[in-house]
N, C-alpha and C positions, 0 to 999 in steps of 0.2 A: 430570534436568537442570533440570528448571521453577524447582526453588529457588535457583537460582543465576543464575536470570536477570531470569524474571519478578516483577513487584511482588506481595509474596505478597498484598496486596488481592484481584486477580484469581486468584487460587484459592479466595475465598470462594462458598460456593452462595448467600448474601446479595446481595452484591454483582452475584453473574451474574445471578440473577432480576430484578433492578433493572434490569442493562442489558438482558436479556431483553424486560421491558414496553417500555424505551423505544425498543429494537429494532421491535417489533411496532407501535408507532404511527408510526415514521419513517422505516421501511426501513434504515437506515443508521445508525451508529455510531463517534464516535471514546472511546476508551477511552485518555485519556490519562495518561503517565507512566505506560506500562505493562509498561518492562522498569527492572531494578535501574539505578538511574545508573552505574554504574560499567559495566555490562554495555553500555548503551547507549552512553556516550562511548568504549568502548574501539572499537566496530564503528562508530561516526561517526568517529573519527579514522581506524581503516586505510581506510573509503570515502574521505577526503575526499583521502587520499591516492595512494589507486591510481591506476593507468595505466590507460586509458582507451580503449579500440575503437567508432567509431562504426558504427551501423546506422541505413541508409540508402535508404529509397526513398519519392524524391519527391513523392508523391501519395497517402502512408500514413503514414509518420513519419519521425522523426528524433530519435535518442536517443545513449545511450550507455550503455554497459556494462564493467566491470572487465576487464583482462586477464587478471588470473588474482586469483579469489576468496583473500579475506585467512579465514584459518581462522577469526577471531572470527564473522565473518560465515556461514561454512559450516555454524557449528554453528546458528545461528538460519532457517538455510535448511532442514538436518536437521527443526529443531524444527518450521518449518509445517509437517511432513510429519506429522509424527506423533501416535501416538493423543492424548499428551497436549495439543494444538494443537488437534486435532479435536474431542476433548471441550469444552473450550473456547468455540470457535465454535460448536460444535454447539448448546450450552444457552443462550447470545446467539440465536441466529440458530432455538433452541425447536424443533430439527428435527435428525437423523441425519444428519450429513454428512462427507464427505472431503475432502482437499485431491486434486486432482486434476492441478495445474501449479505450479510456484514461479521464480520470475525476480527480475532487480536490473536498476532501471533509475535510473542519472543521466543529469540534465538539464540541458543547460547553455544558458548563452544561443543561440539559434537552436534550441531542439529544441521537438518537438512530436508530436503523432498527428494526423491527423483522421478522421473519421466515413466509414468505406469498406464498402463490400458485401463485401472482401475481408477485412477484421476483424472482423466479427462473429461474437459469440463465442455459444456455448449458455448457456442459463438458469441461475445458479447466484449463489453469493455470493462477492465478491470481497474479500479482505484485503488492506491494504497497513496495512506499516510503515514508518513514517516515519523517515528516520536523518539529516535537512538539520539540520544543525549553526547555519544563519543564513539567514535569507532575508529580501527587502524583499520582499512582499506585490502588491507594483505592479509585481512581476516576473512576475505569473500561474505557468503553470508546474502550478495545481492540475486534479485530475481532474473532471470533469464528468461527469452522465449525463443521457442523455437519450431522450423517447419520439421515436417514429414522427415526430411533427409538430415535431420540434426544442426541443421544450419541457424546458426543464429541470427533471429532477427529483429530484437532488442535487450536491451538490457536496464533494469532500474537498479542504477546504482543506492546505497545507503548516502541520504541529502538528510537530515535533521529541518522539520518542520516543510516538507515540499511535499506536494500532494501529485502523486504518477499518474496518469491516465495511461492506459494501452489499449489498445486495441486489437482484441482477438477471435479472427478469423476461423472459419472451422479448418482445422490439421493443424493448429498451433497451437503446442503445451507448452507448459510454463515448468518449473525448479528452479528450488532455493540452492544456489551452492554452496557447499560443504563448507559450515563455521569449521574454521581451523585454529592451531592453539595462539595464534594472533590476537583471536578478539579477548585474553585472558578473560576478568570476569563482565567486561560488560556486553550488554544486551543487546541486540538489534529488535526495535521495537516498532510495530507496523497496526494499523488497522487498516481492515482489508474488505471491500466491499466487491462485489459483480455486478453488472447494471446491463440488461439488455432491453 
């Protein structure tokens, strides 16, 4: 499936050793234009269109999620599962690892996460791919990490078709910050995987 989606760049061992170093000086990575355009604009358009289920609780987040996954998308959900995805991250991220969770989360104005005892998550590296077809920047919306002491110690900005790796340590939680009325009605659209 790889060749039909991904940019075949990112099947080069050139290319991954590259991101590999700059993995290892920065924890984090966005690897952008990293599926075929065609592949990407086809699963940006069924997101941008799907119907929409909120999930909701007050003092943890507030997001959204499709009603029922568009196949273009199922298959690139498939794919963070698989050996081929794990090989992948594994040689970025210079280390054996699996996907162990996969989710899609859109964000519209009013949504968010915040930093809860009830969210945190185990030590591992986190993927997201990006599928927001448009966004104003001053609509926030992007992922944050941070230590123990609130300090911020990356951030994934909203990139259209750039795949993030991060790396997270145990005492580093992550939040979406707060869609503001900036991003009016369009989406910030992610598939979001864990892999330890």
């Amino acid at each position: 499936m790889t060749k039909y989606v991904i940019n075949p760049k990112y099947l080069s061992d050139d290319v991954l050793k590259t991101a590999a170093k700059y993995f290892a000086r920065e924890n984090s990575i966005q690897l952008r234009q990293f599926l075929l355009p065609e592949a990407f604009a086809k699963a940006a358009r069924a997101l941008s269109n799907a119907s929409l289920g909120e999930l909701y609780v007050p003092d943890q987040y507030r997001w959204h999620a499709p009603k029922k996954i568009p196949e273009s998308v199922s298959v690139l959900l498939s794919w963070l599962k698989s050996e081929e995805a794990s090989k992948i991250i594994s040689c970025v991220a210079n280390r054996s690892i699996r996907c162990a969770l996969v989710g899609i989360s859109v964000l519209t104005q009013g949504d968010y996460s915040l930093l809860h005892d009830k969210l945190k998550e185990p030590p591992g590296y986190d993927v997201i791919l990006d599928f927001t077809p448009r966004w104003d920047n001053r609509a926030c919306g992007h992922h944050s990490y941070v230590d123990g002491n609130g300090n911020e110690l990356a951030r994934v900005p909203v990139m259209p078709n750039a795949l993030a790796i991060v790396k997270r340590p145990a005492g580093v939680m992550k939040f979406v910050k707060y869609v503001n009325h900036y991003a009016g009605k369009d989406r910030r659209i992610v598939l979001e995987a864990r892999y330890a």
